[in-house]
mmCIF file of the protein (N, C-alpha, C, O) and its ligand, coordinates in Angstrom:
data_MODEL
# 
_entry.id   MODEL 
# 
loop_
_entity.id 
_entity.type 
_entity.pdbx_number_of_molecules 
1 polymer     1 
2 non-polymer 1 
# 
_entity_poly.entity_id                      1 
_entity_poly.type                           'polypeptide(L)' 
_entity_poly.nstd_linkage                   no 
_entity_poly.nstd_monomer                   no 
_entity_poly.pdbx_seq_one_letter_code       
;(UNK)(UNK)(UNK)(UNK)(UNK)(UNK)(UNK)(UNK)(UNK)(UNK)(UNK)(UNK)(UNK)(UNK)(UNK)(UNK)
(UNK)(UNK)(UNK)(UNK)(UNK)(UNK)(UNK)(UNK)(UNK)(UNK)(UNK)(UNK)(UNK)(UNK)(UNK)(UNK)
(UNK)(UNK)(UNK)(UNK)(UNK)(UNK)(UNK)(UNK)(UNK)(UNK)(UNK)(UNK)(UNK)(UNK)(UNK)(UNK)
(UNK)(UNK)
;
_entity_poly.pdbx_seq_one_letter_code_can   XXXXXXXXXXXXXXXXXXXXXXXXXXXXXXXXXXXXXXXXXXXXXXXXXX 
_entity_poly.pdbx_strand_id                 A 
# 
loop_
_entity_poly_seq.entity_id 
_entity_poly_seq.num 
_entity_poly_seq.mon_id 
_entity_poly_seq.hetero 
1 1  UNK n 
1 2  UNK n 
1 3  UNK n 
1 4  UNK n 
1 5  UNK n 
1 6  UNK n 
1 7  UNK n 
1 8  UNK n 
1 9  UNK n 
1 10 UNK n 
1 11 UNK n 
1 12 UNK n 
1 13 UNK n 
1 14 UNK n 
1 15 UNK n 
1 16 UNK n 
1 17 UNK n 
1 18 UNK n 
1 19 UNK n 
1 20 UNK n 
1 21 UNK n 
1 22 UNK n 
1 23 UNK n 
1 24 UNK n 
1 25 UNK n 
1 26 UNK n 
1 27 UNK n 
1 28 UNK n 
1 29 UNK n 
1 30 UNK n 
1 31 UNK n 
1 32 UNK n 
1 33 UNK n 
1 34 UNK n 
1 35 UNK n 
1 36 UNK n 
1 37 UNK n 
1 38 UNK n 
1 39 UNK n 
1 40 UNK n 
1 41 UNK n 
1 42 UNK n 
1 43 UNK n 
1 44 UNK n 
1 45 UNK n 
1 46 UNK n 
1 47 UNK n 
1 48 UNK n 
1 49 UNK n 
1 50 UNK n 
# 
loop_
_struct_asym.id 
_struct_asym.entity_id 
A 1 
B 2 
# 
loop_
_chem_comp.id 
_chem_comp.type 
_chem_comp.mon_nstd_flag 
UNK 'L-peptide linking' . 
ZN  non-polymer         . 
# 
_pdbx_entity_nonpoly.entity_id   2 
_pdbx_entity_nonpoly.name        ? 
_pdbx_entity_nonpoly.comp_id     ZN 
# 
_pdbx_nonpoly_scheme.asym_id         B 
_pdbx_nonpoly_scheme.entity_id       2 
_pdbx_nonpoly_scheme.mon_id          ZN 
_pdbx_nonpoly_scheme.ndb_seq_num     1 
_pdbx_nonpoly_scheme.pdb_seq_num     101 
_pdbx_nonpoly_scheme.auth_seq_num    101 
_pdbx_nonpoly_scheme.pdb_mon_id      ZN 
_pdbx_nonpoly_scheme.auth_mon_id     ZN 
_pdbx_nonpoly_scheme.pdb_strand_id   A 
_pdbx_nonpoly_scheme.pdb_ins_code    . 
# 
loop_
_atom_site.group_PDB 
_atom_site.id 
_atom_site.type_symbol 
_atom_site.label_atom_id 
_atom_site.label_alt_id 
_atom_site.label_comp_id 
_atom_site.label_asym_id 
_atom_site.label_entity_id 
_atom_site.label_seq_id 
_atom_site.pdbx_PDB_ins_code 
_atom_site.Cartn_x 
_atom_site.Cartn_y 
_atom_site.Cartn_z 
_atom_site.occupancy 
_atom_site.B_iso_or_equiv 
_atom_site.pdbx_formal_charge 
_atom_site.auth_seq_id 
_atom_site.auth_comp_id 
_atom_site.auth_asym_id 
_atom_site.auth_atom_id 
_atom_site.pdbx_PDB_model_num 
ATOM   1   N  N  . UNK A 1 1  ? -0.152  3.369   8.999  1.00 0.00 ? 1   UNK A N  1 
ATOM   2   C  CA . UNK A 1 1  ? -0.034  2.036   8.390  1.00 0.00 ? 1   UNK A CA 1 
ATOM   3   C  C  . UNK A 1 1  ? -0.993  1.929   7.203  1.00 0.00 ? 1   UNK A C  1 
ATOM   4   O  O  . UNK A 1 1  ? -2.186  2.236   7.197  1.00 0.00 ? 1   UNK A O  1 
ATOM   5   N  N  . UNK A 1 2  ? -0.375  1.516   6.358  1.00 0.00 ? 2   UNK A N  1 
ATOM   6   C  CA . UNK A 1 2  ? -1.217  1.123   4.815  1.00 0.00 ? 2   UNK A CA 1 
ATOM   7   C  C  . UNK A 1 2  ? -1.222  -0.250  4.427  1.00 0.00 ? 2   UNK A C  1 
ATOM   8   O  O  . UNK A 1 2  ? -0.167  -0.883  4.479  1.00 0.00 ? 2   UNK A O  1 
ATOM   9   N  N  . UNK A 1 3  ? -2.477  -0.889  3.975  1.00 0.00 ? 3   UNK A N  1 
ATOM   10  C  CA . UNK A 1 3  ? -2.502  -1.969  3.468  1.00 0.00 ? 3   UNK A CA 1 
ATOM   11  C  C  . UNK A 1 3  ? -2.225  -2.086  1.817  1.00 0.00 ? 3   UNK A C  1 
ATOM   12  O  O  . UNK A 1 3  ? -2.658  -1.461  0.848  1.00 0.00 ? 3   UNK A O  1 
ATOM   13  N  N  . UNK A 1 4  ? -1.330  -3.147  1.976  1.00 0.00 ? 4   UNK A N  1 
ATOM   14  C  CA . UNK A 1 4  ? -0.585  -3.432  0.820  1.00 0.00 ? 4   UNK A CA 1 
ATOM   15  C  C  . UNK A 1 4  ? -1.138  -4.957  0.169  1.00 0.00 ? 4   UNK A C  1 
ATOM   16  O  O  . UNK A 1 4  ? -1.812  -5.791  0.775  1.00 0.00 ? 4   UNK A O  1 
ATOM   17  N  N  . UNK A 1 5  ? -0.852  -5.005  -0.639 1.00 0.00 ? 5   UNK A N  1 
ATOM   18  C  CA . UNK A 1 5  ? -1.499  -6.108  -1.612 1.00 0.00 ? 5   UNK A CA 1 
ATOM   19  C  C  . UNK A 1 5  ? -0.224  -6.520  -2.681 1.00 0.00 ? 5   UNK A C  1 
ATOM   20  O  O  . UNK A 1 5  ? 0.460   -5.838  -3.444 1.00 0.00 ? 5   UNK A O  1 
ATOM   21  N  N  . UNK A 1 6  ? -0.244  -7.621  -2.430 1.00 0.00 ? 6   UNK A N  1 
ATOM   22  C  CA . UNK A 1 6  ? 0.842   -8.310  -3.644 1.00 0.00 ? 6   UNK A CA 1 
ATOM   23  C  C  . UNK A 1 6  ? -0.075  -8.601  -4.872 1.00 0.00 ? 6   UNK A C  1 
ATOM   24  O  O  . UNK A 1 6  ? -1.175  -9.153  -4.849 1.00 0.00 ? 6   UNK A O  1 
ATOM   25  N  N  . UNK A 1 7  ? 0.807   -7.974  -6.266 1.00 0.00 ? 7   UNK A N  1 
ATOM   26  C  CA . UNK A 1 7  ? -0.076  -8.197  -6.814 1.00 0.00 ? 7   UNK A CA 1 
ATOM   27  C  C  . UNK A 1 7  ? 0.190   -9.885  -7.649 1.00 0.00 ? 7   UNK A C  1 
ATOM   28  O  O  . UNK A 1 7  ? -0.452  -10.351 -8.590 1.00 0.00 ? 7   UNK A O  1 
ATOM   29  N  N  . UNK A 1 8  ? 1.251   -10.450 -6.962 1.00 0.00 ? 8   UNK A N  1 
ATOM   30  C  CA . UNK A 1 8  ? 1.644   -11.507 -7.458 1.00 0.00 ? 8   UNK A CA 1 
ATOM   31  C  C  . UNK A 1 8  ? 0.826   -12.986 -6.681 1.00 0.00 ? 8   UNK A C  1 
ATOM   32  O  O  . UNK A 1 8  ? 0.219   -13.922 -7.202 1.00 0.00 ? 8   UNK A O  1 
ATOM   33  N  N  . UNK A 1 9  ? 1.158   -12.654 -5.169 1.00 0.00 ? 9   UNK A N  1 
ATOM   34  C  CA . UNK A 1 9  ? 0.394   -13.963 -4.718 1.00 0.00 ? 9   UNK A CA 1 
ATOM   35  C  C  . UNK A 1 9  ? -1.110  -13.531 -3.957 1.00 0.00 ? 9   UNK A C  1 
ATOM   36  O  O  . UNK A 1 9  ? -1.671  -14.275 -3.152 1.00 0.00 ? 9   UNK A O  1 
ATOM   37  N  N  . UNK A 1 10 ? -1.673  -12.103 -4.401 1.00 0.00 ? 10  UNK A N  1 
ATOM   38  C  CA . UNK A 1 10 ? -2.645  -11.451 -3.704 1.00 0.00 ? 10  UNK A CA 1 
ATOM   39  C  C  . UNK A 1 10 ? -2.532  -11.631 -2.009 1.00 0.00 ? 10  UNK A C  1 
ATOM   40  O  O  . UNK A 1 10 ? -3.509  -11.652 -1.261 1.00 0.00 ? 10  UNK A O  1 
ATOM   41  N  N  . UNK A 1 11 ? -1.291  -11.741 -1.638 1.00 0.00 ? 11  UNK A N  1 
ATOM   42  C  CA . UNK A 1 11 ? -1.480  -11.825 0.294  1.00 0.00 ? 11  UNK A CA 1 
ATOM   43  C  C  . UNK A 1 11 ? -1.299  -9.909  0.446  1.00 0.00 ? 11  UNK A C  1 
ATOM   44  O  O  . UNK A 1 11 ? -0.758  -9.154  -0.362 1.00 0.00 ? 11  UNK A O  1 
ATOM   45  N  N  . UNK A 1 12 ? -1.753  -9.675  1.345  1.00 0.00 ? 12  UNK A N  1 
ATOM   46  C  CA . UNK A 1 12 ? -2.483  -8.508  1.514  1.00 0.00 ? 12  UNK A CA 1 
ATOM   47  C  C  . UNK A 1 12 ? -1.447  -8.298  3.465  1.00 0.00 ? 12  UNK A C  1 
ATOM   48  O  O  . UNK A 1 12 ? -1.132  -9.204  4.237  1.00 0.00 ? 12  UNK A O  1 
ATOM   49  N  N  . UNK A 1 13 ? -1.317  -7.420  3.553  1.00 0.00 ? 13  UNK A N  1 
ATOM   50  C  CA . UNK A 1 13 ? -0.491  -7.095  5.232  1.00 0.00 ? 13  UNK A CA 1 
ATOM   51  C  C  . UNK A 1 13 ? -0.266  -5.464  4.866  1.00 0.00 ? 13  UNK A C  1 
ATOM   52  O  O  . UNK A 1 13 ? 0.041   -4.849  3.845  1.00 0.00 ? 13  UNK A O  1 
ATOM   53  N  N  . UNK A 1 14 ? -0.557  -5.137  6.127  1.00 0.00 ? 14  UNK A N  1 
ATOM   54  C  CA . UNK A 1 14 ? 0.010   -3.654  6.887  1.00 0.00 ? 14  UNK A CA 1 
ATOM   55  C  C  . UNK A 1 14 ? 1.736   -3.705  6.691  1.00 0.00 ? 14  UNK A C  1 
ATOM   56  O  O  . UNK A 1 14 ? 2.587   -4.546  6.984  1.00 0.00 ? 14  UNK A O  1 
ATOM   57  N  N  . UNK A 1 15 ? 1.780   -2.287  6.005  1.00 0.00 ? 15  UNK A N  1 
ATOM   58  C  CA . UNK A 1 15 ? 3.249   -2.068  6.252  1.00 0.00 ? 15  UNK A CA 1 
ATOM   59  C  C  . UNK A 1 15 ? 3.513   -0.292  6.575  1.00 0.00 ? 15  UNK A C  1 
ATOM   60  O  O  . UNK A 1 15 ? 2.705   0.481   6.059  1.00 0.00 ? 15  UNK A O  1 
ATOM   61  N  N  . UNK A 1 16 ? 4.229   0.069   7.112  1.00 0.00 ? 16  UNK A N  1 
ATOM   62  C  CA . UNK A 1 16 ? 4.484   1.524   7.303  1.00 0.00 ? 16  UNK A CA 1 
ATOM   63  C  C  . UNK A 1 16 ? 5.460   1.885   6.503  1.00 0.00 ? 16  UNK A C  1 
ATOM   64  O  O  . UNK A 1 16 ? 5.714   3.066   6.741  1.00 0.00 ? 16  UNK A O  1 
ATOM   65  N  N  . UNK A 1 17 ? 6.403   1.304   5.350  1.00 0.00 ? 17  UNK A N  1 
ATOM   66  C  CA . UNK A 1 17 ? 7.042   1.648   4.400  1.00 0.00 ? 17  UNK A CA 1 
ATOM   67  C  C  . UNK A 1 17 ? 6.557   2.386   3.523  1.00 0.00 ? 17  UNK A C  1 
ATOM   68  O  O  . UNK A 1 17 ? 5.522   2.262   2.868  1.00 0.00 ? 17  UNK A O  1 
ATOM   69  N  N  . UNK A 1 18 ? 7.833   3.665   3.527  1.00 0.00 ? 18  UNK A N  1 
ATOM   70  C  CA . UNK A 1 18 ? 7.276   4.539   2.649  1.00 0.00 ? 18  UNK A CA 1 
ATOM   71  C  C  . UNK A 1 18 ? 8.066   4.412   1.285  1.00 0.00 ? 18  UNK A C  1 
ATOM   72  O  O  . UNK A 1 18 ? 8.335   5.366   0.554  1.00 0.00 ? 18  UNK A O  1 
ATOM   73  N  N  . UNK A 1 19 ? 8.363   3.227   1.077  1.00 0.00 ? 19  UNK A N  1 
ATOM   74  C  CA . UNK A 1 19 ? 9.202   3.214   0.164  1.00 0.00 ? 19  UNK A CA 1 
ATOM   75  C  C  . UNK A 1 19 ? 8.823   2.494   -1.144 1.00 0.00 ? 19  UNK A C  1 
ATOM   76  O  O  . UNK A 1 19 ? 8.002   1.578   -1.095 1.00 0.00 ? 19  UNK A O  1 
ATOM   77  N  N  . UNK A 1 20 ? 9.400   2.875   -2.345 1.00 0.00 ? 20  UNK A N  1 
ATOM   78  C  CA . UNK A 1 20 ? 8.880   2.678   -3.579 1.00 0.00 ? 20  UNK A CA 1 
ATOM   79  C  C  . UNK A 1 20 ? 8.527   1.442   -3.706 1.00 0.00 ? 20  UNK A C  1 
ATOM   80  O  O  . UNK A 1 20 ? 7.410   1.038   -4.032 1.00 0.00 ? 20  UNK A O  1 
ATOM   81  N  N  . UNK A 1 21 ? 9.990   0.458   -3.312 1.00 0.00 ? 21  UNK A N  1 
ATOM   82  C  CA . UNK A 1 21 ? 9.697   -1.038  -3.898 1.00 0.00 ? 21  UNK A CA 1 
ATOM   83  C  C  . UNK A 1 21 ? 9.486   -1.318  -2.793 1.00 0.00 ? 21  UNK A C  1 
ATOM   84  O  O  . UNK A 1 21 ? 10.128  -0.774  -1.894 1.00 0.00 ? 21  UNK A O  1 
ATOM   85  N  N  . UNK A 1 22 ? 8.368   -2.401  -2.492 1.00 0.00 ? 22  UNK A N  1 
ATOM   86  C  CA . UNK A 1 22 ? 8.412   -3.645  -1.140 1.00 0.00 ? 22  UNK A CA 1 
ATOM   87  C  C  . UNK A 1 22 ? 8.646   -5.013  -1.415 1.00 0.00 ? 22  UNK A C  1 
ATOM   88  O  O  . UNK A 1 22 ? 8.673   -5.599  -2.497 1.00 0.00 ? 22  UNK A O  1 
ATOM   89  N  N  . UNK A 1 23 ? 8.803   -5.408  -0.318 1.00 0.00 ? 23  UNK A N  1 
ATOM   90  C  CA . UNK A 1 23 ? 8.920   -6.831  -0.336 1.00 0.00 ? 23  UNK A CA 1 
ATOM   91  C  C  . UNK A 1 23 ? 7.673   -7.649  0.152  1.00 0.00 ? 23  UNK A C  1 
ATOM   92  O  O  . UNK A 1 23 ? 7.268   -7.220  1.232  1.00 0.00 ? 23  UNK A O  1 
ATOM   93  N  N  . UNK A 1 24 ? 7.027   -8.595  -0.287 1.00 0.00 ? 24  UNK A N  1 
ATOM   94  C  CA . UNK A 1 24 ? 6.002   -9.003  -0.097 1.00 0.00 ? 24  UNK A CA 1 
ATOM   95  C  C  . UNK A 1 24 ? 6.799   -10.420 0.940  1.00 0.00 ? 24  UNK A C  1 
ATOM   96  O  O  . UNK A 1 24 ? 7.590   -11.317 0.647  1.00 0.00 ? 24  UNK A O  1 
ATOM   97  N  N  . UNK A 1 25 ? 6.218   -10.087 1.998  1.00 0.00 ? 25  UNK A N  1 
ATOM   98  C  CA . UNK A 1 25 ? 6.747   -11.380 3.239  1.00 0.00 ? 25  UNK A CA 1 
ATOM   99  C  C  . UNK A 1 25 ? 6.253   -12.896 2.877  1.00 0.00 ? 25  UNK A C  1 
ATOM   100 O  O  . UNK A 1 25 ? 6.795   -13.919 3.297  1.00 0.00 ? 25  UNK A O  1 
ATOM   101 N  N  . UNK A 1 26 ? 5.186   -12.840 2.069  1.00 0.00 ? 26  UNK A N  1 
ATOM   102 C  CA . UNK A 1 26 ? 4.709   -14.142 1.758  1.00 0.00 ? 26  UNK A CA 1 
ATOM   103 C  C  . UNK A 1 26 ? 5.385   -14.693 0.524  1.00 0.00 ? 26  UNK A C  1 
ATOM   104 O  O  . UNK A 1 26 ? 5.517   -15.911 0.645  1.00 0.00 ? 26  UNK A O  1 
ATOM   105 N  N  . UNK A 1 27 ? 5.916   -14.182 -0.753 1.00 0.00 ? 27  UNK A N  1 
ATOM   106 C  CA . UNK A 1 27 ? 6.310   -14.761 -1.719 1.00 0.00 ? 27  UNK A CA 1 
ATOM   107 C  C  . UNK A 1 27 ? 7.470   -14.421 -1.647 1.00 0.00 ? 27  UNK A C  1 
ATOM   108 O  O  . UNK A 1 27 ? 8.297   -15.305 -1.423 1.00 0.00 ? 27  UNK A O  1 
ATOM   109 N  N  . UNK A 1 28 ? 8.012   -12.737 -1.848 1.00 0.00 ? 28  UNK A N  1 
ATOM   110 C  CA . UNK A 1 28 ? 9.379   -12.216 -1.401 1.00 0.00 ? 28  UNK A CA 1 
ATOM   111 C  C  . UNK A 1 28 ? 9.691   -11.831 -2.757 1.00 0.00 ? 28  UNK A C  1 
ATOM   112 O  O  . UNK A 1 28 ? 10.694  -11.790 -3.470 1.00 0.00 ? 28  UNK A O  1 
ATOM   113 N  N  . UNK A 1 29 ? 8.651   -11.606 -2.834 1.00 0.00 ? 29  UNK A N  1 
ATOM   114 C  CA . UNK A 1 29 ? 9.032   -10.579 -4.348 1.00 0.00 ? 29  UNK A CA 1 
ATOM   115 C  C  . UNK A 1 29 ? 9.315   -9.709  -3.859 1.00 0.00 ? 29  UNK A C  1 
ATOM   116 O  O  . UNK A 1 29 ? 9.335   -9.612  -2.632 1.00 0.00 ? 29  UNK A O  1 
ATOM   117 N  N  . UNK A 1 30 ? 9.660   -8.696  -4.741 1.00 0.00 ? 30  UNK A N  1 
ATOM   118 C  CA . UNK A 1 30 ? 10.096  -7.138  -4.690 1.00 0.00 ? 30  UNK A CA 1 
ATOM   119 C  C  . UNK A 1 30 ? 8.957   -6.786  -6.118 1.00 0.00 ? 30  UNK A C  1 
ATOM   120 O  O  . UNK A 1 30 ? 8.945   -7.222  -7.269 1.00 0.00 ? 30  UNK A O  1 
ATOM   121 N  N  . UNK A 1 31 ? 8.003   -5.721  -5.326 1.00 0.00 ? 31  UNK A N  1 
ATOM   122 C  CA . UNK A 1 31 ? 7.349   -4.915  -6.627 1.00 0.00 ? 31  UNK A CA 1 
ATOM   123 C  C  . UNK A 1 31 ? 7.179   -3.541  -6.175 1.00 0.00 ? 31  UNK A C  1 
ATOM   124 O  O  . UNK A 1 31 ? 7.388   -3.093  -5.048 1.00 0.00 ? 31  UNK A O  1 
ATOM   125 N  N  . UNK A 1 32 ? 6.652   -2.766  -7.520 1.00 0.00 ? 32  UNK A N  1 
ATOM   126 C  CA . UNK A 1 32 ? 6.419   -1.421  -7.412 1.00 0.00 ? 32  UNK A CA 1 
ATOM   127 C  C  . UNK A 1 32 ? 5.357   -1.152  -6.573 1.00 0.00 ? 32  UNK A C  1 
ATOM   128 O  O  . UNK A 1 32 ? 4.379   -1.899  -6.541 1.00 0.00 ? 32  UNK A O  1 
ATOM   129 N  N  . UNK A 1 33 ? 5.475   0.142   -5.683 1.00 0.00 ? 33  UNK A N  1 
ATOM   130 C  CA . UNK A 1 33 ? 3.701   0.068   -5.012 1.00 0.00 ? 33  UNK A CA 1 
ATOM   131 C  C  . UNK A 1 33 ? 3.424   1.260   -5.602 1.00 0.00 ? 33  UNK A C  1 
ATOM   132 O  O  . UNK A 1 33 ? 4.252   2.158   -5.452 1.00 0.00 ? 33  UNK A O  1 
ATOM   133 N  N  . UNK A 1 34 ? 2.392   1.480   -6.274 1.00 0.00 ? 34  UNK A N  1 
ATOM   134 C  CA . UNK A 1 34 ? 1.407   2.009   -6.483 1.00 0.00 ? 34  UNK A CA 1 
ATOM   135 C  C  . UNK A 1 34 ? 1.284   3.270   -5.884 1.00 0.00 ? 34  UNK A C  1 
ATOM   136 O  O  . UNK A 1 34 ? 0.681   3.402   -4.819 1.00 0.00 ? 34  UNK A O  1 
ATOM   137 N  N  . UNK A 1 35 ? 1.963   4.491   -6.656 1.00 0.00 ? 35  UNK A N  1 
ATOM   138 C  CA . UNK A 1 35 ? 2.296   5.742   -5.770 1.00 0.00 ? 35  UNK A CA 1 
ATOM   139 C  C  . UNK A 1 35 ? 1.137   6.931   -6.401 1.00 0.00 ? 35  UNK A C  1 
ATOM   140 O  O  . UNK A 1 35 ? 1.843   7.771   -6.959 1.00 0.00 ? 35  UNK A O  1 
ATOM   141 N  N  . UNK A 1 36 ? 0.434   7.129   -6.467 1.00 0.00 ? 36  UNK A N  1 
ATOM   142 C  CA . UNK A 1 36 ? -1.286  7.771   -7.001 1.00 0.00 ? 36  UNK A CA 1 
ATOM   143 C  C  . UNK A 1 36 ? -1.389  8.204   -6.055 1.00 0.00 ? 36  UNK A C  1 
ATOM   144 O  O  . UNK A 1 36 ? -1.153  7.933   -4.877 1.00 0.00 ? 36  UNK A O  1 
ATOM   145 N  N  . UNK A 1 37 ? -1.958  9.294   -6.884 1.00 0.00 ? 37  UNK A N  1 
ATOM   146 C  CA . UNK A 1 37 ? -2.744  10.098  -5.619 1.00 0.00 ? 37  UNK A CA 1 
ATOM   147 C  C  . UNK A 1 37 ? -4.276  10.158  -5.623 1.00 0.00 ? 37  UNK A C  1 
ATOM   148 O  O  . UNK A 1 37 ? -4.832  11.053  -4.985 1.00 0.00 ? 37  UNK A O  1 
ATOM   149 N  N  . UNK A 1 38 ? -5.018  9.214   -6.337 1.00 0.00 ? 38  UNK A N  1 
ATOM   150 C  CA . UNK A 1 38 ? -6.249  9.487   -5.881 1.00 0.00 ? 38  UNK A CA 1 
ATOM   151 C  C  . UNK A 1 38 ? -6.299  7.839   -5.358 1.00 0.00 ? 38  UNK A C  1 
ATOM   152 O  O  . UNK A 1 38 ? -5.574  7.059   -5.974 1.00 0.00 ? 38  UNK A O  1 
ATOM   153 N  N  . UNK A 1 39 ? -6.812  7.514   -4.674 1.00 0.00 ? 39  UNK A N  1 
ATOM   154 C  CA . UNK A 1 39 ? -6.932  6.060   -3.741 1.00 0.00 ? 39  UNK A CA 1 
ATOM   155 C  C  . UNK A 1 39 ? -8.135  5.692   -4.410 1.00 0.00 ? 39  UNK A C  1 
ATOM   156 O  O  . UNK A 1 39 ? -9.205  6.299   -4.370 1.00 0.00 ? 39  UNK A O  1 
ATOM   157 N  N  . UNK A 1 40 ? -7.781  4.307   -5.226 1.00 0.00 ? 40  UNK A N  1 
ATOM   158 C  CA . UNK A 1 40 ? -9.453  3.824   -6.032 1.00 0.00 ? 40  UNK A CA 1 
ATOM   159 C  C  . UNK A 1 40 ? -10.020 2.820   -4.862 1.00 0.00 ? 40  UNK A C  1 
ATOM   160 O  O  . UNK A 1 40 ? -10.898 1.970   -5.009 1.00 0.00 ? 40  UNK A O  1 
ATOM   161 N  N  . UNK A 1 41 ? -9.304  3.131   -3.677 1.00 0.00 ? 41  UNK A N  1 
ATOM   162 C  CA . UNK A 1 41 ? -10.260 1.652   -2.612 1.00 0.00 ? 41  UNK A CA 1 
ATOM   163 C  C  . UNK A 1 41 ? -11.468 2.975   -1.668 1.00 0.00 ? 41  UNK A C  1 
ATOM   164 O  O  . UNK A 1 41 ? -12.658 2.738   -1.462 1.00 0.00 ? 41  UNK A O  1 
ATOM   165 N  N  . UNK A 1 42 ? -10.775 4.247   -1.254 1.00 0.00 ? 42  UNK A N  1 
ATOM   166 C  CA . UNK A 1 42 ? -11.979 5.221   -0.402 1.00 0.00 ? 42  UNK A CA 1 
ATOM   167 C  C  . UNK A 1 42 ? -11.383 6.899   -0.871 1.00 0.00 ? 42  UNK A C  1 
ATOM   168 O  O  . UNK A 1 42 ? -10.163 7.037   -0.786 1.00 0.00 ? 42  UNK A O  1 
ATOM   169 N  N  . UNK A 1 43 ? -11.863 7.622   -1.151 1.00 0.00 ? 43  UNK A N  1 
ATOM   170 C  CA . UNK A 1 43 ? -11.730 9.003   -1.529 1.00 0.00 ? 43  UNK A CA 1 
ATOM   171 C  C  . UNK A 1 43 ? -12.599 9.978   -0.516 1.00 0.00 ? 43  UNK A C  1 
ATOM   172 O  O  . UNK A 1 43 ? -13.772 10.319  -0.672 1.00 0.00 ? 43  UNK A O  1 
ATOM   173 N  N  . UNK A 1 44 ? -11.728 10.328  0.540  1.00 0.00 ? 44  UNK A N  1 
ATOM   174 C  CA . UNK A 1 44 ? -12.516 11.037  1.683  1.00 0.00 ? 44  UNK A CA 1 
ATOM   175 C  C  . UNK A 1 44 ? -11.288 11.841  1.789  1.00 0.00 ? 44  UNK A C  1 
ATOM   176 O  O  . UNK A 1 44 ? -10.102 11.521  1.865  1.00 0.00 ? 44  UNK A O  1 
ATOM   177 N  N  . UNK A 1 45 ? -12.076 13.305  1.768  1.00 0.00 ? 45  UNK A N  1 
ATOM   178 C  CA . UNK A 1 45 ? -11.573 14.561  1.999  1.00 0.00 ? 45  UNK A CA 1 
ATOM   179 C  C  . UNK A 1 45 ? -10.933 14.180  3.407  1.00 0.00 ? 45  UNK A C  1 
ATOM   180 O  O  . UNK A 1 45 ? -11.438 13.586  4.359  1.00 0.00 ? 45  UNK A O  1 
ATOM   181 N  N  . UNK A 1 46 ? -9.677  14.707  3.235  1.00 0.00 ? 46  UNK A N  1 
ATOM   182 C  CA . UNK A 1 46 ? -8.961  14.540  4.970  1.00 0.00 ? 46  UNK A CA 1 
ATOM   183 C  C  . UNK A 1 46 ? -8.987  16.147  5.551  1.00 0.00 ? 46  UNK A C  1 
ATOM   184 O  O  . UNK A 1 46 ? -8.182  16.956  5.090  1.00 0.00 ? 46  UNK A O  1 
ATOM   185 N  N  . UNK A 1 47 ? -10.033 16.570  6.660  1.00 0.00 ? 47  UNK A N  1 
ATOM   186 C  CA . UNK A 1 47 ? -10.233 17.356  7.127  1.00 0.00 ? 47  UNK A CA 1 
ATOM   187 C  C  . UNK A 1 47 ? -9.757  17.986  8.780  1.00 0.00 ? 47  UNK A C  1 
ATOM   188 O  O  . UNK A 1 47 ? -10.679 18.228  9.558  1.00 0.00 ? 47  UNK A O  1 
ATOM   189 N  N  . UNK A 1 48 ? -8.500  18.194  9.180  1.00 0.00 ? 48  UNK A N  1 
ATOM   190 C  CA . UNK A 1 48 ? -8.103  18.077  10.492 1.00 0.00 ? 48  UNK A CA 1 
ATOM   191 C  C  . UNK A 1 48 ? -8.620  19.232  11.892 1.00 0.00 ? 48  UNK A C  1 
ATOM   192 O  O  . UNK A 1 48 ? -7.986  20.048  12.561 1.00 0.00 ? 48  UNK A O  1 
ATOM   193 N  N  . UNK A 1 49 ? -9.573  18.941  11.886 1.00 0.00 ? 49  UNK A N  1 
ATOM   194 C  CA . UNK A 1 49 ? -9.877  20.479  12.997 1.00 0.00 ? 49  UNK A CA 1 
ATOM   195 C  C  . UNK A 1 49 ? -9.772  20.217  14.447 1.00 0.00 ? 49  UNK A C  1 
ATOM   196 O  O  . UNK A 1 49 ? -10.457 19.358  15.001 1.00 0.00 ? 49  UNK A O  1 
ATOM   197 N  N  . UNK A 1 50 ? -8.903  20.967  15.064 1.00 0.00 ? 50  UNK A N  1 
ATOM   198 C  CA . UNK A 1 50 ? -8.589  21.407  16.825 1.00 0.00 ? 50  UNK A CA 1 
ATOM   199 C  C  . UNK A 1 50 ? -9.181  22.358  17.190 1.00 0.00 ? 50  UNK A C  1 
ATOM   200 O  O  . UNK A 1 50 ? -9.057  22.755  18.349 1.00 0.00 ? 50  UNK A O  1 
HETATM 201 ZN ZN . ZN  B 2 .  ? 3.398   -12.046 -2.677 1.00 0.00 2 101 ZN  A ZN 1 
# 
């Protein structure tokens, strides 16, 4: 789950969509999300060891 942010009415919710456009549940826009690969909110090496 990723937190998403409208950038229209700033309401902010968890969504597991992996998909380009969302719908923001609070206004009901449809916008682009933000597909980058470096994350400007935390930049931590993802390291998986078993
Ligand atoms: Zn919105």
């Amino acid at each position: 789950m990723k937190k998403t942010k409208c950038p229209k009415c700033k309401y902010q919710w968890q969504t597991s969509s992996a998909m380009m456009y969302i719908t923001c549940p609070n206004c009901q826009r449809k916008f682009e999300r933000e597909m980058k690969s470096s994350d400007k909110t935390k930049q931590k090496p993802q390291i998986k060891r078993f």
